[in-house]
Backbone bond lengths (Angstrom), bond angles and torsions (degrees), N, CA, C in turn:
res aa  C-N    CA-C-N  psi(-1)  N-CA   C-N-CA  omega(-1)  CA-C   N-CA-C  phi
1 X - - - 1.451 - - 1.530 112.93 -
2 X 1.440 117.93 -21.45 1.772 106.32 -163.77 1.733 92.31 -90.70
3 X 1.227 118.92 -34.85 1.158 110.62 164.81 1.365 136.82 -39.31
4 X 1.249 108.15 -50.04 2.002 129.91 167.46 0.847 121.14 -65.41
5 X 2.057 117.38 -34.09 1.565 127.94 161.82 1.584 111.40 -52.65
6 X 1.375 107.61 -50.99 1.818 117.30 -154.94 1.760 83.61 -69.68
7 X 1.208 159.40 -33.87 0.883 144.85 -158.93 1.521 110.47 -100.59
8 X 1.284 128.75 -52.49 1.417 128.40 166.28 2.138 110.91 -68.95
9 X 1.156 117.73 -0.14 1.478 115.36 176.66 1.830 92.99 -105.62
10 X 1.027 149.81 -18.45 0.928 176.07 -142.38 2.123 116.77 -107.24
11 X 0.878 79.97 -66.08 1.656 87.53 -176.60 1.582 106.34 -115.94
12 X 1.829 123.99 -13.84 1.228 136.56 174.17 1.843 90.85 -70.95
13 X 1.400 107.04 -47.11 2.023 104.29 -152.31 1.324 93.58 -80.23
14 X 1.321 134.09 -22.46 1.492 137.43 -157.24 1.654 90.82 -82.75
15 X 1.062 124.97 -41.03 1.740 145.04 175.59 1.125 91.44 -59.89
16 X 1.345 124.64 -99.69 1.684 137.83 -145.27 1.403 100.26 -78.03
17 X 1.051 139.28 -57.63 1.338 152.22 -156.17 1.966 113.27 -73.66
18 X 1.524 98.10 -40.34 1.591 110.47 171.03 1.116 137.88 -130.77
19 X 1.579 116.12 6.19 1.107 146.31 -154.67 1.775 111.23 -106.72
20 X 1.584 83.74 -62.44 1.153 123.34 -154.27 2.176 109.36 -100.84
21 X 1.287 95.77 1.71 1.614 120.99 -162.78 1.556 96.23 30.28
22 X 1.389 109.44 84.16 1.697 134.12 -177.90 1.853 116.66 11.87
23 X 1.599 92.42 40.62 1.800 97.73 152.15 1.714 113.92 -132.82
24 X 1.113 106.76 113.37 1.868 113.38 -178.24 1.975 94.11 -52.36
25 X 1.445 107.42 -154.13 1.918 131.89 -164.39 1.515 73.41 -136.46
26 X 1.583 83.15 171.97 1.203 112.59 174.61 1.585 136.53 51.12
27 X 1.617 115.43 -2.40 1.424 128.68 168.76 1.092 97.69 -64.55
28 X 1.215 103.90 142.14 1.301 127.92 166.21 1.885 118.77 -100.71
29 X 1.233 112.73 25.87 1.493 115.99 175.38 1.554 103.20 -125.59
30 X 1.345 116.14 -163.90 1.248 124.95 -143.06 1.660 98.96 -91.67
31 X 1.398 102.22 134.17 1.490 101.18 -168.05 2.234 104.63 -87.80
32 X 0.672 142.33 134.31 1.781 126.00 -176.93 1.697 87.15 -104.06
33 X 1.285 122.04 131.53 1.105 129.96 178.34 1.665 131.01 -88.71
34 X 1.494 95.48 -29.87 1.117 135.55 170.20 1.360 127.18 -64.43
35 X 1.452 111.76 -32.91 1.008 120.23 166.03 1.776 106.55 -100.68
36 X 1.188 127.88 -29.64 1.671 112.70 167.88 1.009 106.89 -53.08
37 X 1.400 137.15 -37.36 1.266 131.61 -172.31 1.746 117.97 -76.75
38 X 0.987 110.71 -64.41 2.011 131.33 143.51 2.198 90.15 -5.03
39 X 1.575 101.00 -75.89 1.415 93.54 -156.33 1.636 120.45 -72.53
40 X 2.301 104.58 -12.02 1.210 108.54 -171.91 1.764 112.95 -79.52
41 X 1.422 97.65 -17.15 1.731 108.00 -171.04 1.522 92.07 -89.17
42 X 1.267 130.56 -17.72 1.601 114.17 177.68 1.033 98.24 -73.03
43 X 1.292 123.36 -48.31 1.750 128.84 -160.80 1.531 103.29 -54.47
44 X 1.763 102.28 -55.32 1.741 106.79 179.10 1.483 110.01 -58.76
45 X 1.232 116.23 -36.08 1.908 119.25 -162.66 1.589 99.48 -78.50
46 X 1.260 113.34 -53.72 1.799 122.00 -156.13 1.366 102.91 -140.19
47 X 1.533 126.50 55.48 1.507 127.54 158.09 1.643 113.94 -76.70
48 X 1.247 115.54 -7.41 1.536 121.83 173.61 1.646 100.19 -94.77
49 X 1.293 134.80 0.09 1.241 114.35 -174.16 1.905 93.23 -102.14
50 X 1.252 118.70 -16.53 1.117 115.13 179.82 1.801 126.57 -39.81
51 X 1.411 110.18 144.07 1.613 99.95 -177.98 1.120 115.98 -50.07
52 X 1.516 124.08 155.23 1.582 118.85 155.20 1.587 116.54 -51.84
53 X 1.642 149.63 -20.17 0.614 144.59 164.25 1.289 113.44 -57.91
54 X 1.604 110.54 -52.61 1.449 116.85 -173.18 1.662 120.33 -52.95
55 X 1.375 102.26 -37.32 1.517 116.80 177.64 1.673 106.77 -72.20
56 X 1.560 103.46 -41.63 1.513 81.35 -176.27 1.517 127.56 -68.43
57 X 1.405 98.57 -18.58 1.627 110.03 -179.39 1.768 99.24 -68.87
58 X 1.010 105.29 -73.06 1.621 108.51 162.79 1.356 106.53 -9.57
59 X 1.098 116.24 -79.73 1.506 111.98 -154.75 1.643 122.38 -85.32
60 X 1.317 113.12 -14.66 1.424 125.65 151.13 1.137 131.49 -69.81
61 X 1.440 115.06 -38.32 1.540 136.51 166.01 1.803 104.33 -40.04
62 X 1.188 107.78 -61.84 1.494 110.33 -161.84 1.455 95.33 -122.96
63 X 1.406 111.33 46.24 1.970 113.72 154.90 2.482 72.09 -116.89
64 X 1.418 98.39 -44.00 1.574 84.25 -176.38 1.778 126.95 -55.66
65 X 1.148 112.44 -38.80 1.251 141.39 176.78 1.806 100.79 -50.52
66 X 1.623 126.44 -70.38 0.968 157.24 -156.15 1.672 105.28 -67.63
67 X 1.824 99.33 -61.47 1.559 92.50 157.95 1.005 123.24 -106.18
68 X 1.067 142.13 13.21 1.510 126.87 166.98 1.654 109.56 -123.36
69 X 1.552 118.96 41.89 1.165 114.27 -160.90 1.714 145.75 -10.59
70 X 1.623 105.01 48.98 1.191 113.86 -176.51 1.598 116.73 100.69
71 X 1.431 107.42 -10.29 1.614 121.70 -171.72 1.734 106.04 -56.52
72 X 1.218 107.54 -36.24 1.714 100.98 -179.75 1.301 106.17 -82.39
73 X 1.333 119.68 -38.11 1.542 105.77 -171.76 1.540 117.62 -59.90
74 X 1.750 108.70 -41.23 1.360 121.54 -168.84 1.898 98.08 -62.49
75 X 1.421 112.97 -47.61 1.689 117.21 169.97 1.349 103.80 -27.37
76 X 1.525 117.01 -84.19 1.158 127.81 -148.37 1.823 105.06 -67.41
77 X 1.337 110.44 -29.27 1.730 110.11 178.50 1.493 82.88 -68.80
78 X 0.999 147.79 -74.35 1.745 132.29 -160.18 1.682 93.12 -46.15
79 X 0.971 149.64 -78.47 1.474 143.06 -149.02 1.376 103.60 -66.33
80 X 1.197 119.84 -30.72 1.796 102.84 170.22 1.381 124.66 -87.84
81 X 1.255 102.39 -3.43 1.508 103.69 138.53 1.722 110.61 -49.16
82 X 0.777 125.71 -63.15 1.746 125.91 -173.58 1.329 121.35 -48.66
83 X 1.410 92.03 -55.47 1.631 130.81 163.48 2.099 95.09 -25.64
84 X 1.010 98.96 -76.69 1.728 122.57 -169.46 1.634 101.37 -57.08
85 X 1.591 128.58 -45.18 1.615 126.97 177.25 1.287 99.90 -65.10
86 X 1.566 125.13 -58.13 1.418 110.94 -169.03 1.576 142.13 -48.85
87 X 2.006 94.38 -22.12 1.319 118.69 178.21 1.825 100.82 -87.53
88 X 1.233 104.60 -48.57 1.539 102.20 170.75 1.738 116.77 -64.16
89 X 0.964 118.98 -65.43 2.146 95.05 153.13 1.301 126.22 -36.71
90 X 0.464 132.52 -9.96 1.937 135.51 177.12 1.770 90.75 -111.83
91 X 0.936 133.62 -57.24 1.691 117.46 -172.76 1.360 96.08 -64.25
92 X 1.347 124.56 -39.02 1.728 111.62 -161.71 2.093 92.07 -51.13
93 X 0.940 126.46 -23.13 1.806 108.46 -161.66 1.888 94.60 -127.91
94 X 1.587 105.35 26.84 1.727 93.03 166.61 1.511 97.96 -167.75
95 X 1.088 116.19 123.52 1.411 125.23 171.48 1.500 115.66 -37.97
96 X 1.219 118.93 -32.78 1.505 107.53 -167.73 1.453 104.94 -157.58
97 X 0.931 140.74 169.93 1.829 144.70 157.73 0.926 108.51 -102.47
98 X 1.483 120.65 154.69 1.648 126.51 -175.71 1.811 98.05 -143.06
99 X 1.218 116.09 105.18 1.503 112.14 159.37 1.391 102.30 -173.18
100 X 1.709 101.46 163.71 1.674 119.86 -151.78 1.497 88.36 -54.67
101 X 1.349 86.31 161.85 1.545 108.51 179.75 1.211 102.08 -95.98
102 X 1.009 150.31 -63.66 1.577 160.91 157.17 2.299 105.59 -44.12
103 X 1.251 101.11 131.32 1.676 90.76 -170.63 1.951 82.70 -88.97
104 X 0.844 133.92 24.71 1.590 116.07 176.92 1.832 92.90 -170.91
105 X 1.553 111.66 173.06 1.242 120.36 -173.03 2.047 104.17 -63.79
106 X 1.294 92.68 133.55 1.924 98.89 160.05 1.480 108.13 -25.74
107 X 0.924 126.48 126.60 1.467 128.69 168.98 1.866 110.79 -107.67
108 X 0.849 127.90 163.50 1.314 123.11 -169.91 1.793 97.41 -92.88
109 X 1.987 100.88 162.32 1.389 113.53 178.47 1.942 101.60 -50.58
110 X 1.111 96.25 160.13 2.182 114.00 168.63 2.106 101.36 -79.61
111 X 1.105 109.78 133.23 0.784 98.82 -165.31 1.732 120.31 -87.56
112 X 0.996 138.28 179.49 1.664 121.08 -142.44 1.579 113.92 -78.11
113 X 1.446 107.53 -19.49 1.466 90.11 167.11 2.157 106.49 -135.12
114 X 1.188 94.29 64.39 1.167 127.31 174.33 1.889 99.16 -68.34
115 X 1.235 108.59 151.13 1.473 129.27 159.51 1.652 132.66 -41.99
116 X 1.029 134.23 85.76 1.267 120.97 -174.11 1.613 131.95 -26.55
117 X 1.759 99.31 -19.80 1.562 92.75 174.53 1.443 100.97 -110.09
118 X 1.292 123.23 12.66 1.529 119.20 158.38 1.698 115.11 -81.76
119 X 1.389 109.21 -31.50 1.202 119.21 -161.41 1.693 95.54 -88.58
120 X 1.448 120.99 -19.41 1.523 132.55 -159.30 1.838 83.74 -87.43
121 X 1.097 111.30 -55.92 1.408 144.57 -162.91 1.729 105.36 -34.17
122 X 1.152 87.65 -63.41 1.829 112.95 -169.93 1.555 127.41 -87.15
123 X 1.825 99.29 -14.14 1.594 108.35 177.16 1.610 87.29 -85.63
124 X 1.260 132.79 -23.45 1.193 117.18 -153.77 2.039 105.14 -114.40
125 X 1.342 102.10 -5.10 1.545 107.39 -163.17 1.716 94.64 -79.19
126 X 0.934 132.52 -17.58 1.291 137.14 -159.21 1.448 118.34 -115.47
127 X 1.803 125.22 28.14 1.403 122.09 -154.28 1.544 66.40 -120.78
128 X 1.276 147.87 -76.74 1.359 147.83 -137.45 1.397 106.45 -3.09
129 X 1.417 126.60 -87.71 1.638 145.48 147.51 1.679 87.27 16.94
130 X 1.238 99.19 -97.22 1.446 126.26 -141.21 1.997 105.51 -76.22
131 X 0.701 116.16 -53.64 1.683 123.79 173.37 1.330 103.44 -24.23
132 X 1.194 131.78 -63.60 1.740 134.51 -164.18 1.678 88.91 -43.71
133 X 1.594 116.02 -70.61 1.401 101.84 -163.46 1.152 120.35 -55.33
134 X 1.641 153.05 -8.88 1.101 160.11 -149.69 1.807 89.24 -98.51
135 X 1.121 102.94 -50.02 1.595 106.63 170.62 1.729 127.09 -58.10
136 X 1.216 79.59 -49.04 2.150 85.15 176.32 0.931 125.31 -120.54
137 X 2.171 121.83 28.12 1.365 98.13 164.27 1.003 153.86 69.15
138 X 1.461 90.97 6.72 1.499 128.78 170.48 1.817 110.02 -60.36
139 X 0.932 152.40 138.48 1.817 127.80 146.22 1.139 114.55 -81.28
140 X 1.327 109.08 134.88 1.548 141.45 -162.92 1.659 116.29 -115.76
141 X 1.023 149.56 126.85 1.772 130.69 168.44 1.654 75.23 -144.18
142 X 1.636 89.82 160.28 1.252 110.24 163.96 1.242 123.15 -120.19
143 X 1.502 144.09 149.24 1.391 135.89 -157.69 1.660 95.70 -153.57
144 X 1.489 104.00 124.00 1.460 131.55 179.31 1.965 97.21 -49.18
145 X 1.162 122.41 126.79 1.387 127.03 167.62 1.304 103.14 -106.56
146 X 1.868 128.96 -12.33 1.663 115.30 -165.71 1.235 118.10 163.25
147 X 1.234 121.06 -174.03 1.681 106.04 147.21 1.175 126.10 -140.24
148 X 1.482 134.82 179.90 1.383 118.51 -158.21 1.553 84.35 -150.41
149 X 1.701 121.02 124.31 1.523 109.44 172.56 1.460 107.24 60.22
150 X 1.428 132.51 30.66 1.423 134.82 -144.21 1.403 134.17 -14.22
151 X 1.959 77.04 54.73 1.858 90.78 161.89 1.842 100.01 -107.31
152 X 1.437 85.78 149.77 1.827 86.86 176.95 1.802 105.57 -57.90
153 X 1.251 86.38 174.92 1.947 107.77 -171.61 1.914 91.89 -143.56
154 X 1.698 112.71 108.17 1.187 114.22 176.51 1.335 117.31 -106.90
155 X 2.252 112.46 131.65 1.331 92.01 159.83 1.120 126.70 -107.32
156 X 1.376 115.37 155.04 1.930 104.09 -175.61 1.446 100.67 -105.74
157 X 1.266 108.50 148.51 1.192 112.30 -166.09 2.012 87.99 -135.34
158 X 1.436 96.71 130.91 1.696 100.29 -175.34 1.270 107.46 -131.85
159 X 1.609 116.56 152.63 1.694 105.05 -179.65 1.444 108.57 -154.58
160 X 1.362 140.89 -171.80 1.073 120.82 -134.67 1.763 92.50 -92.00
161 X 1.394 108.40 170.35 1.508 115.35 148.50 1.160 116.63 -8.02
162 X 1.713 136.44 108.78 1.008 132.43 153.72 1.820 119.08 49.65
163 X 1.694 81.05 51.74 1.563 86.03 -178.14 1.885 85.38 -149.83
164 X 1.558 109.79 56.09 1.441 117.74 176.24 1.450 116.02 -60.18
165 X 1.385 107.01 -37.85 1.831 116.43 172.68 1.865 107.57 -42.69
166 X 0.944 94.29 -50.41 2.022 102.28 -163.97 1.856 77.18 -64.84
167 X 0.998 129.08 -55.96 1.864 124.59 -151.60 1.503 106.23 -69.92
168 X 1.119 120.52 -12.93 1.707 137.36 -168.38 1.561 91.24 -106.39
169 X 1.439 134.09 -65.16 0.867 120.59 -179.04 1.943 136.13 -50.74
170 X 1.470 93.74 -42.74 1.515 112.48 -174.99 2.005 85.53 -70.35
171 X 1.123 113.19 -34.94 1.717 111.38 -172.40 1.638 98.55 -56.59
172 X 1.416 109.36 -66.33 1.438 137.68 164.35 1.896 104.78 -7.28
173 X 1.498 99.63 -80.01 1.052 118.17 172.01 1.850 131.99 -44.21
174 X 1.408 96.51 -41.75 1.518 95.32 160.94 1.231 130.67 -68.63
175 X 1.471 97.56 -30.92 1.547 107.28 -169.57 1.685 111.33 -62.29
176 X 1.506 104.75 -46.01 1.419 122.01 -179.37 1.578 100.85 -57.90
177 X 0.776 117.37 -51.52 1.781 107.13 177.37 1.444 136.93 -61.59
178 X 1.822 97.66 -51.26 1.919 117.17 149.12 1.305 97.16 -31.60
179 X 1.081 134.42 -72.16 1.703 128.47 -134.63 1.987 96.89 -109.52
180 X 1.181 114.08 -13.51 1.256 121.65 162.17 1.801 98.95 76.33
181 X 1.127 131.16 51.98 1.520 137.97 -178.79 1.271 98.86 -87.29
């Protein structure tokens, strides 16, 4: 899945996210105008203050777009289709999923005048976990279990399609036990 993410988050955010001053076509919900406008004058005023992440997506997004006219993105939206059944087979026989949110321990912030591919490195080393749901729409929260080296320790707890009640609750439920209420 982070593979199928990095390519549709990639040439999708460069679209919607900078393109598009972060509203896609074709929704059918409520457009805020106020804020397209809000996000198009940042873009014009302070598009150089943007993260190095932000730029790199930017600028890969639409070198991808440009030559490969959209051919990878449209790929990878067909495979997360798959992406989305495999998680929906596994919910059909368990109310919820339970695993770290982070695929390795919290690592600390890059420090302030750190390397651009250290700083590129570390916003992005830590989505594995979490990326799949961004794809299928799954609901996702994450809930503090501790700390380790007193960096937090996250669990994510995910559940099916538009069934956020069960993911709040099972959250609910840990919490009451963690803290012993």
């Amino acid at each position: 899945a982070p593979a199928v993410f990095d390519v549709i988050a990639t040439e999708g955010s460069a679209q919607t996210m900078f393109k598009d001053y972060g509203f896609g076509v074709g929704w059918e919900g409520h457009y805020c105008t106020s804020m397209l406008d809000s996000f198009a004058q940042g873009m014009k005023d302070a598009a150089a203050d943007l993260s190095h992440t932000n730029k790199l997506f930017l600028l890969a997004g639409e070198a991808m777009k440009i030559n490969y006219n959209g051919r990878f993105y449209a790929k990878a939206q067909n495979v997360a289709r798959n992406v989305r059944q495999a998680y929906d087979t596994v919910l059909e026989s368990y109310d919820v999923i339970v695993m770290p949110t982070l695929p390795m321990k919290a690592t600390k912030l890059p420090s302030e005048g750190c390397s651009i591919e250290e700083y590129v490195s570390t916003a992005l080393e830590m989505i594995s976990n979490t990326c799949p749901f961004d794809l299928t729409g799954h609901p996702a929260l994450t809930i503090n279990t501790g700390f380790s080296d007193g960096l937090p320790v996250g669990m994510m707890i995910v559940g099916r399609r538009f069934d956020e009640q069960m993911v709040l609750n099972a959250a609910f439920a840990f919490e009451t036990l963690r803290d012993g209420k």
